[in-house]
N, C-alpha and C positions, 0 to 999 in steps of 0.2 A: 478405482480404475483411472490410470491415468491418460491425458489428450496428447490422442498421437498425434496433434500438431506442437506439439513442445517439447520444449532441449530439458534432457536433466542434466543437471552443475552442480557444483558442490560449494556450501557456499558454508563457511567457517562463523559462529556466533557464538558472543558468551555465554553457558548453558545458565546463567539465571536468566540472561532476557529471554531466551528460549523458553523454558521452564515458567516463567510468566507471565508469556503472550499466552502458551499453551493451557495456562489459569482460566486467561481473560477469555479461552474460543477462538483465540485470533488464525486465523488463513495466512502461516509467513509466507510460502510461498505467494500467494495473491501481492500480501503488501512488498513483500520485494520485487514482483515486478511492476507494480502499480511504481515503486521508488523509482528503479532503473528509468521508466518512460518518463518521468517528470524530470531526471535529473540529463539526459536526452534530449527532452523537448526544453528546458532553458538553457542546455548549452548551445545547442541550436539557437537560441532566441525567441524562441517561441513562449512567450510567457503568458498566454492570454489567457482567462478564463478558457475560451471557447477552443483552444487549441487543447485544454488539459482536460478534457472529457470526465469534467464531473459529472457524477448523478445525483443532482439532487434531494432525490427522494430519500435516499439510502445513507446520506453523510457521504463527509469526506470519500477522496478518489486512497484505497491504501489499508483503510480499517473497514473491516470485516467483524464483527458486528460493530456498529459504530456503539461507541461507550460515553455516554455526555459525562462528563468532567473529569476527561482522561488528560494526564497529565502529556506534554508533548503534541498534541493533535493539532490539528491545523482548525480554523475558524473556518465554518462552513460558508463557501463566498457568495451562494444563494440568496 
């Protein structure tokens, strides 16, 4: 079911990253908007921890299931 407070878009990807994120369980829609807001909130300037709504519990703000020694990922800043 999808949240009727959200826009669908079409958004173009190479089908092997596609093909395996979809491997790894990954949520692209989640991590493409978790990207969009980060790349938003530092063009703005807003580069703060606490501006970028990490959850620490869970890993990184983008990866769905968080995957420890995933190549690319962000250092968890907790």
């Amino acid at each position: 079911m999808h949240d009727v407070n959200k826009k669908s878009v079409m958004v173009y990807l190479d089908p092997k990253v596609v093909a395996e994120a979809k491997e790894l369980g990954l949520n692209i829609s989640k991590i493409c908007e978790n990207a969009l807001k980060e790349a938003i909130k530092r063009l703005k300037g807003q580069e703060s921890k606490n501006d970028l709504n990490f959850n620490c519990e869970a890993g990184p703000v983008g990866f769905e299931p968080t995957i420890s020694g995933s190549a690319g990922q962000r250092p968890n800043p907790c």
